[in-house]
N, CA, C and O of each residue as an XYZ file, in Angstrom:
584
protein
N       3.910    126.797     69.322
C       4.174    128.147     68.882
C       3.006    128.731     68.085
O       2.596    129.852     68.385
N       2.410    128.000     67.027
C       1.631    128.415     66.498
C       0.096    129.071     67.523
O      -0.354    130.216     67.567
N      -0.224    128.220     68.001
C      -1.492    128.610     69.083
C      -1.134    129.723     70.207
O      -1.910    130.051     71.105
N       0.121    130.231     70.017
C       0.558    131.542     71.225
C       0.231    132.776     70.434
O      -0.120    133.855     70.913
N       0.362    132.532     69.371
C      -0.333    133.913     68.468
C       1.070    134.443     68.408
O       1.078    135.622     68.053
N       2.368    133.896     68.664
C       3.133    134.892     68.779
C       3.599    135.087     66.480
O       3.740    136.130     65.841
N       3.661    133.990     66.102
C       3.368    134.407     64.448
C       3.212    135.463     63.823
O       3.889    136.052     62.980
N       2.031    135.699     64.424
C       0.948    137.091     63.791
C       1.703    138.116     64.451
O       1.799    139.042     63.646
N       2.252    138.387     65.460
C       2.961    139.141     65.934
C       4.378    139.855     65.544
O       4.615    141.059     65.441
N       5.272    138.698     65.354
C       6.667    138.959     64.832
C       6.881    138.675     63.777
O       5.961    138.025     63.280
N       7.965    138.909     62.935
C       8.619    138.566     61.985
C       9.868    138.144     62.276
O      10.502    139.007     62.883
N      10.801    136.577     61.960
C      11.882    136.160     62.267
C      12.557    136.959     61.126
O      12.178    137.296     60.004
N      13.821    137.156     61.908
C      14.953    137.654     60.900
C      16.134    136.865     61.095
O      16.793    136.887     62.135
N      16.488    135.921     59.733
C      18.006    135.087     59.795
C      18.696    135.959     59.160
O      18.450    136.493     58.079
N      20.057    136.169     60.244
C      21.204    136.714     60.093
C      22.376    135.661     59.342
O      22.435    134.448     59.540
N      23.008    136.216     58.708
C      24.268    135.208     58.147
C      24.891    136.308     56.912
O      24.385    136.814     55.911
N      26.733    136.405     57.781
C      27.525    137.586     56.707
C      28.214    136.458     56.123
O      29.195    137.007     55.622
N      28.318    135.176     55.865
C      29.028    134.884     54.913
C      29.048    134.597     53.543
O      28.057    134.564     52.814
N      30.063    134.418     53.258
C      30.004    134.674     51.225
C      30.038    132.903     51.069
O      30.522    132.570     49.987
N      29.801    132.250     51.562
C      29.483    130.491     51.264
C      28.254    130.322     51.972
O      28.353    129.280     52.620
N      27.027    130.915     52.169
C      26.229    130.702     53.018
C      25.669    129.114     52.556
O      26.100    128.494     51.584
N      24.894    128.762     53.249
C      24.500    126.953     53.557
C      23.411    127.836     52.547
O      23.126    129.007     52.795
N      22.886    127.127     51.441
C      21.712    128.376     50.998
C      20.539    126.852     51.298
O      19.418    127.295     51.548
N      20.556    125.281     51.324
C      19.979    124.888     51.401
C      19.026    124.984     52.730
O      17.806    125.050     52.876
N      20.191    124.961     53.679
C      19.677    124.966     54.872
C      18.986    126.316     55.272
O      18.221    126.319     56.237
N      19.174    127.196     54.728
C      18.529    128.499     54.826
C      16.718    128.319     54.509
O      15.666    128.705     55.021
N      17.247    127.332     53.127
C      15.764    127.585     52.222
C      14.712    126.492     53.826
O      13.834    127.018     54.510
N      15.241    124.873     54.009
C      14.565    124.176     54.909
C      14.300    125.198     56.398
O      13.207    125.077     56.952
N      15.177    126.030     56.900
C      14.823    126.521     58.122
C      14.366    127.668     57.732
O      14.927    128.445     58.504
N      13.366    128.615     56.671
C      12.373    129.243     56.204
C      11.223    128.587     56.061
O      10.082    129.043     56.134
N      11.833    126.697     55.703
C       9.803    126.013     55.861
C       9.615    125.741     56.896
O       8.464    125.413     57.185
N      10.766    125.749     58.052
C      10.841    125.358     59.504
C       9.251    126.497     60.045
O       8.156    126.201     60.523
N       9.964    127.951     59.613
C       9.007    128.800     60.544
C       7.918    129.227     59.862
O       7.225    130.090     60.401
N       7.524    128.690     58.474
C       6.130    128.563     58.046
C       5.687    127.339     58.879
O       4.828    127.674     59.695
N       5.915    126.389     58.918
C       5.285    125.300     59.928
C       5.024    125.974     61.184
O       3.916    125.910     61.716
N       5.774    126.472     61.567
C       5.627    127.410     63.425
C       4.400    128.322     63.031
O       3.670    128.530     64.001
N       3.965    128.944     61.810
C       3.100    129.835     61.558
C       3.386    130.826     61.215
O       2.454    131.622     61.104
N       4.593    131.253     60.915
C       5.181    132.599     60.141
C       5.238    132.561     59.099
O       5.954    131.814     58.433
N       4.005    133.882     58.482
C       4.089    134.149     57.367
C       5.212    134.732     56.813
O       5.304    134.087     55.769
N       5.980    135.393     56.811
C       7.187    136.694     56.314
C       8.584    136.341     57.331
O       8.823    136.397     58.537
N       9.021    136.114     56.603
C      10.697    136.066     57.220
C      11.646    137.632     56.265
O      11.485    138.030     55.111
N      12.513    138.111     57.284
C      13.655    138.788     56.762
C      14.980    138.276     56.975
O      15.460    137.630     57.907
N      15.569    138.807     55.662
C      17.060    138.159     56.057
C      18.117    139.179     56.113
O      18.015    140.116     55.322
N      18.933    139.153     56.772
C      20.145    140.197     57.551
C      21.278    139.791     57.078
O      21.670    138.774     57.651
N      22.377    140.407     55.771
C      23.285    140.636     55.210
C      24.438    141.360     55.838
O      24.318    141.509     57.054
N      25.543    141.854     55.285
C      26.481    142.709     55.656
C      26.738    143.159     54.341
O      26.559    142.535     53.295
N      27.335    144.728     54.554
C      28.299    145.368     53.467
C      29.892    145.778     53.988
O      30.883    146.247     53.429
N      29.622    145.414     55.118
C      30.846    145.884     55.747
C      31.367    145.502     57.421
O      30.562    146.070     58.159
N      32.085    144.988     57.995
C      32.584    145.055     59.231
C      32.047    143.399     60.171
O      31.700    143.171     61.331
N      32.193    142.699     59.162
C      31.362    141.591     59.458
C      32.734    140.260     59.374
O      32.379    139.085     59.462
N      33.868    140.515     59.246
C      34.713    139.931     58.089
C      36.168    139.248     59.462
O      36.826    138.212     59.560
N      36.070    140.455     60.206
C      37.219    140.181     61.186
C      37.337    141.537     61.940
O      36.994    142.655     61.556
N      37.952    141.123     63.199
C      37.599    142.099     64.524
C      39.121    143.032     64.020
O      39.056    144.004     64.773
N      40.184    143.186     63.309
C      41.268    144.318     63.280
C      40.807    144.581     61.881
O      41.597    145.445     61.499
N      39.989    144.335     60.908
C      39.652    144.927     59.451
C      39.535    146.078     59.411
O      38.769    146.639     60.194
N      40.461    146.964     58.233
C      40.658    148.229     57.932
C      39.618    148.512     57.023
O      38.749    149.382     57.065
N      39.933    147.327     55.910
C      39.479    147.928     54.676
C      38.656    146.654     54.496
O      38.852    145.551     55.007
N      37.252    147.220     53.276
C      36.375    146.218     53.069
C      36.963    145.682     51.581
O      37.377    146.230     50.559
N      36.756    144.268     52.056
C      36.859    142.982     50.776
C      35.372    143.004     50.307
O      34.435    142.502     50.926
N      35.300    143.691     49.070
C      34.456    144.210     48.313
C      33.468    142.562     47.735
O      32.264    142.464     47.496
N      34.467    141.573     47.672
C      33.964    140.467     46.911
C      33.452    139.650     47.638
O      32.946    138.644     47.141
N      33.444    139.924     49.412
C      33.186    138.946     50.458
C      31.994    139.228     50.445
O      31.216    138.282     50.321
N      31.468    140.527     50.559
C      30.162    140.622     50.778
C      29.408    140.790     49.229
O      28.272    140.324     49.143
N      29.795    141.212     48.436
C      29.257    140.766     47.059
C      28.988    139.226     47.276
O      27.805    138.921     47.126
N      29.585    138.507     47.502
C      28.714    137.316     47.566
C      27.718    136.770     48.446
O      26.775    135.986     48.346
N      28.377    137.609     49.537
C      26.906    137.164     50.563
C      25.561    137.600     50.078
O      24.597    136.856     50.266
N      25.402    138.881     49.396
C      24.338    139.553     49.163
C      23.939    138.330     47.540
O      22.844    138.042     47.056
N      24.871    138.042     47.259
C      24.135    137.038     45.566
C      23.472    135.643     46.503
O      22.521    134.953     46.137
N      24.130    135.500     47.564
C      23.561    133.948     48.424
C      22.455    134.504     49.081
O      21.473    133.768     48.978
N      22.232    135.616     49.770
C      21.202    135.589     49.799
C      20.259    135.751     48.502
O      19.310    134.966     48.507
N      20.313    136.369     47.710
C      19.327    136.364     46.475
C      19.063    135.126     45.726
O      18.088    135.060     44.976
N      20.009    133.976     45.910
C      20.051    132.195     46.087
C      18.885    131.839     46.600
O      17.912    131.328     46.047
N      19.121    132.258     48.103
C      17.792    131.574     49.118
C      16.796    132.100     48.803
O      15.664    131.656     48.996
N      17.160    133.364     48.150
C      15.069    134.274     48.322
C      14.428    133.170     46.909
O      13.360    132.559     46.938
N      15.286    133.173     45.936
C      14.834    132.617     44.440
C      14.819    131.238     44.860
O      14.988    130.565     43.844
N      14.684    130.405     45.992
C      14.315    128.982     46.343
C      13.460    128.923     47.101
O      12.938    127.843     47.378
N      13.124    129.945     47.587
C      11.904    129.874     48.510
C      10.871    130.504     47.832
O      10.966    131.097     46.758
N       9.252    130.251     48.941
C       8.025    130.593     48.223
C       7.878    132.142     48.091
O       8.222    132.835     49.048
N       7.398    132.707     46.990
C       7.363    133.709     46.499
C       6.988    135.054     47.634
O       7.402    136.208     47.751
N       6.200    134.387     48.205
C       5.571    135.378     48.977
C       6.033    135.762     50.557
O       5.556    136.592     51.331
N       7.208    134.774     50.727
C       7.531    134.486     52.604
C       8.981    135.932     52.647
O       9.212    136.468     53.731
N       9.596    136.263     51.671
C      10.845    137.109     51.613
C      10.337    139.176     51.674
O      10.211    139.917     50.699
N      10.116    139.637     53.588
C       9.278    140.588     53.775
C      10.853    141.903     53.338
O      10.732    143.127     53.288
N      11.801    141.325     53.161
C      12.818    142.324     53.047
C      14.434    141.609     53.973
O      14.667    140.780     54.852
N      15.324    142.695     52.964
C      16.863    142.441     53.946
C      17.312    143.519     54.687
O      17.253    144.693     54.322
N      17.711    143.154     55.614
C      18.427    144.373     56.506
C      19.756    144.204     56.029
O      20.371    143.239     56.482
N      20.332    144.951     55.201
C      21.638    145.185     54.842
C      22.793    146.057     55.676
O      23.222    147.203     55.536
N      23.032    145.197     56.419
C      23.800    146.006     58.076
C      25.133    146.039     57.548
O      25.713    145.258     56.795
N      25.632    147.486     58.295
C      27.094    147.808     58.301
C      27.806    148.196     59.779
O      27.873    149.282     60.354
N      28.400    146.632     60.225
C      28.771    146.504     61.221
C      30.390    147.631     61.777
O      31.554    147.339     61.502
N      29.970    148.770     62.507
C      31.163    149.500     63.154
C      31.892    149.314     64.080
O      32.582    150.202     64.580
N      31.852    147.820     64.562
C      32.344    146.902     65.594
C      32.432    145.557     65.212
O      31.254    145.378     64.903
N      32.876    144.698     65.051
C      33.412    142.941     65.104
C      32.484    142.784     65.983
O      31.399    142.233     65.803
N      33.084    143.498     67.424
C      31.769    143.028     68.399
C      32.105    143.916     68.985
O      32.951    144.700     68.555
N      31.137    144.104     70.907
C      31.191    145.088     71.605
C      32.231    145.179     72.592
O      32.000    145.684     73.691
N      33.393    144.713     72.269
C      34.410    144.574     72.865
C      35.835    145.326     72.433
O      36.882    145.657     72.990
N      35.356    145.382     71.364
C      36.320    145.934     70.320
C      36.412    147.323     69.460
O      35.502    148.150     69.531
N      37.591    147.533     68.626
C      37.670    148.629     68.765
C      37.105    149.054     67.108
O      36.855    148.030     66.472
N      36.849    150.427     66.264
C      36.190    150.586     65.287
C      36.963    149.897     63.949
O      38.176    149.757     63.799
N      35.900    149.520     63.049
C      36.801    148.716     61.924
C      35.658    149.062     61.366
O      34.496    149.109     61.771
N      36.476    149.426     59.814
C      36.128    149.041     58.658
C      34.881    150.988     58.645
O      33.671    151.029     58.422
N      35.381    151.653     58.815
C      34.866    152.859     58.847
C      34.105    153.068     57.440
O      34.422    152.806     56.280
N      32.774    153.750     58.135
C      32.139    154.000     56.302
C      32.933    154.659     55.457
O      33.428    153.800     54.726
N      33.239    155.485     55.223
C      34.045    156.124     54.019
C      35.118    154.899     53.065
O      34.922    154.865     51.850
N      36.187    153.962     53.654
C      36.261    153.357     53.157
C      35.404    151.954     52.479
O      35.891    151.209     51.629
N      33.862    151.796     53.156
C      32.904    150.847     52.468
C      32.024    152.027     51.781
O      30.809    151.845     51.853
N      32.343    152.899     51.297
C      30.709    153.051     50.628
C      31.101    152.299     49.402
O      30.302    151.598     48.781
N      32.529    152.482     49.021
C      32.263    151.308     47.526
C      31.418    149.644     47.612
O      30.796    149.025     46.749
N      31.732    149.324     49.021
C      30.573    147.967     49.117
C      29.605    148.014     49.298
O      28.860    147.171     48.796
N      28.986    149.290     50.322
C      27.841    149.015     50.258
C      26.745    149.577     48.651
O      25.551    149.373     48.432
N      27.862    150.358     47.749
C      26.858    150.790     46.945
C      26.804    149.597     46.000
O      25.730    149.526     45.401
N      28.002    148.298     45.607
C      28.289    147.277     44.698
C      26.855    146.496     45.242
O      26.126    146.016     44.374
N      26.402    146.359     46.892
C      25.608    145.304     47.421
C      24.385    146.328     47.029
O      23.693    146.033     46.054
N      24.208    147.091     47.500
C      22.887    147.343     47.098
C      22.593    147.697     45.427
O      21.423    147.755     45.049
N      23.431    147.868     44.705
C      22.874    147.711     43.362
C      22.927    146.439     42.750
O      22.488    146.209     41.624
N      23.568    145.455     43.638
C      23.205    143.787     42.994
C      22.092    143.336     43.589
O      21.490    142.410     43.045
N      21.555    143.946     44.930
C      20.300    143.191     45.219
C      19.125    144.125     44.777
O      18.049    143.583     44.526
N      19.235    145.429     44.664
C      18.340    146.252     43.329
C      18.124    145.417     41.984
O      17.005    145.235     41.504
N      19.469    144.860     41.347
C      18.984    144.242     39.818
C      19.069    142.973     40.136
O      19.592    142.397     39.183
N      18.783    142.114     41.125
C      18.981    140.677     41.128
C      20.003    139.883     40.902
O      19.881    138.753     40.429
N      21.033    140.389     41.208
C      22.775    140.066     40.600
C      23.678    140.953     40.352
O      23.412    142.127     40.097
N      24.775    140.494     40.402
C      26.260    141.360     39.656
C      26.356    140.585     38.232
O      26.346    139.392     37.928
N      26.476    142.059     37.332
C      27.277    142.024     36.053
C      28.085    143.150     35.822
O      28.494    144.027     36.582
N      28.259    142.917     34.429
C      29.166    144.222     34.034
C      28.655    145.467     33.824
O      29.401    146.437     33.689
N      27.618    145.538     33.786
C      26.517    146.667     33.712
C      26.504    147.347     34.935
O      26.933    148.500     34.995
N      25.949    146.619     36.170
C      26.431    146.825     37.961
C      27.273    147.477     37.713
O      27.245    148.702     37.600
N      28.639    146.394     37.519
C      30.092    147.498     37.844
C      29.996    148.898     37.184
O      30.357    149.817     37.919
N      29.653    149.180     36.160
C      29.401    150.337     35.443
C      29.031    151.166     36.170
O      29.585    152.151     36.659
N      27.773    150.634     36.269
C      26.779    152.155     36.996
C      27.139    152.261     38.399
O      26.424    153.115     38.923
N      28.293    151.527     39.564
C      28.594    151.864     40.026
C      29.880    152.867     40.375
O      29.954    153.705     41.275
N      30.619    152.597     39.624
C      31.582    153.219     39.001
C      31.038    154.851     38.577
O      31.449    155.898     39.079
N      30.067    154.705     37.578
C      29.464    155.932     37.461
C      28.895    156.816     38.916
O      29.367    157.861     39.362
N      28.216    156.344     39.234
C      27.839    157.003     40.619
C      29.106    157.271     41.303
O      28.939    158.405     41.751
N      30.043    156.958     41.574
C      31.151    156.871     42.812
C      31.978    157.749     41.806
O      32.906    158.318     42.381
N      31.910    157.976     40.668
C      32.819    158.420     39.997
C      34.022    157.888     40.373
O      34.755    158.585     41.074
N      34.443    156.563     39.979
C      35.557    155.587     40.303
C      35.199    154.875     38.656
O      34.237    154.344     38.101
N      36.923    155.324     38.246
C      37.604    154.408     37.110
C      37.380    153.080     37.119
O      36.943    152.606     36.070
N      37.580    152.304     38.096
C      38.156    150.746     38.268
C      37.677    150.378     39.728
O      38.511    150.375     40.632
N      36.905    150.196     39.876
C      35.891    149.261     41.139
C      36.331    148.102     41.194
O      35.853    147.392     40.309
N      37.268    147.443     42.065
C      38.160    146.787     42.534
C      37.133    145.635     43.295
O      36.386    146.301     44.011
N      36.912    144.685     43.384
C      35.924    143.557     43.809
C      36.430    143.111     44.506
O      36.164    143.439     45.662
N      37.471    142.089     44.278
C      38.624    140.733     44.729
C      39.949    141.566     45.515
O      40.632    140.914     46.305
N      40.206    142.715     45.317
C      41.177    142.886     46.236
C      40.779    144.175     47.308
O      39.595    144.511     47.286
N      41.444    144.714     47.987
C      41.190    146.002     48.804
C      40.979    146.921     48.147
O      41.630    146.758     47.115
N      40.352    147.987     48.100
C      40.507    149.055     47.546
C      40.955    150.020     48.099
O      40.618    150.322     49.244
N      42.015    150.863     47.224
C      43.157    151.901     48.006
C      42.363    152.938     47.287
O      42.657    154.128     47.398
C-alpha cells in the first residue's frame, strides 16, 4: 500500500455510532494505517438516527457518549494523525427504510455533541450554555426528550 502512493492521496475515515466504542482498538487500527502510510485519519460520529431503524426520538445520552469516546481515541493517539470528525445525522437506519429520528426533534443532540466536542467534554457548564442557546429549561440527556 504504501509504494501505490495511494496514502498521499486519501484520507481513511473510521466510522463507529456507538456509545461503548472499543476505544483501544480504535487507537491500534489508527497505528495500523500510519504503518500503510497515512498521515491523517478522520473519524465519523452520529448525533442522531444511528440508534435503530423505527426511532422517533433521539436518546440524547447515546450519542453524548459516542462523541466523549471518540474524544477518548483522539486523546490516545499521536497528536498530529486526528484531520477532523464528520458528525453525521443519519435520516434513514438504512436505505430500505423509512424516515427516523427527524431533525427538529435532534437539534437538542446535535447541539449537546457539538458543544462537547467544541470544549473537549460534557459538564455542567455544556448543559448550561446549551440550554441557553435552545432556550430550554431542562436538557434532558438519559431520557427522550418531549
Amino acid at each position: 500500500l504504501p509504494e501505490s502512493g495511494v496514502p498521499q492521496l486519501v484520507q481513511p475515515m473510521i466510522w463507529d455510532y456507538a456509545a461503548d466504542l472499543d476505544v483501544e482498538g480504535k487507537v491500534q487500527l489508527i497505528e495500523k494505517y500510519r504503518r500503510c502510510g497515512f498521515s491523517k485519519v478522520w473519524f465519523a460520529s452520529a448525533f442522531k438516527g444511528a440508534t435503530g431503524v423505527n426511532q422517533s426520538l433521539t436518546l440524547i445520552g447515546h450519542h453524548l457518549k459516542n462523541q466523549l469516546e471518540w474524544l477518548e481515541v483522539s486523546s490516545r493517539s499521536p497528536p498530529d494523525v486526528l484531520e477532523g470528525i464528520a458528525l453525521t445525522g443519519w435520516q434513514r437506519y438504512d436505505h430500505f427504510s423509512v424516515l427516523c429520528e427527524l431533525l427538529p426533534v435532534a437539534i437538542p443532540s446535535l447541539a449537546v455533541c457539538l458543544q462537547a466536542l467544541k470544549n473537549g467534554g460534557y459538564s455542567e457548564k455544556v448543559k448550561e450554555n446549551v440550554e441557553k442557546l435552545l432556550g430550554m429549561s431542562n436538557l434532558e440527556i438519559d431520557t427522550y426528550m418531549r
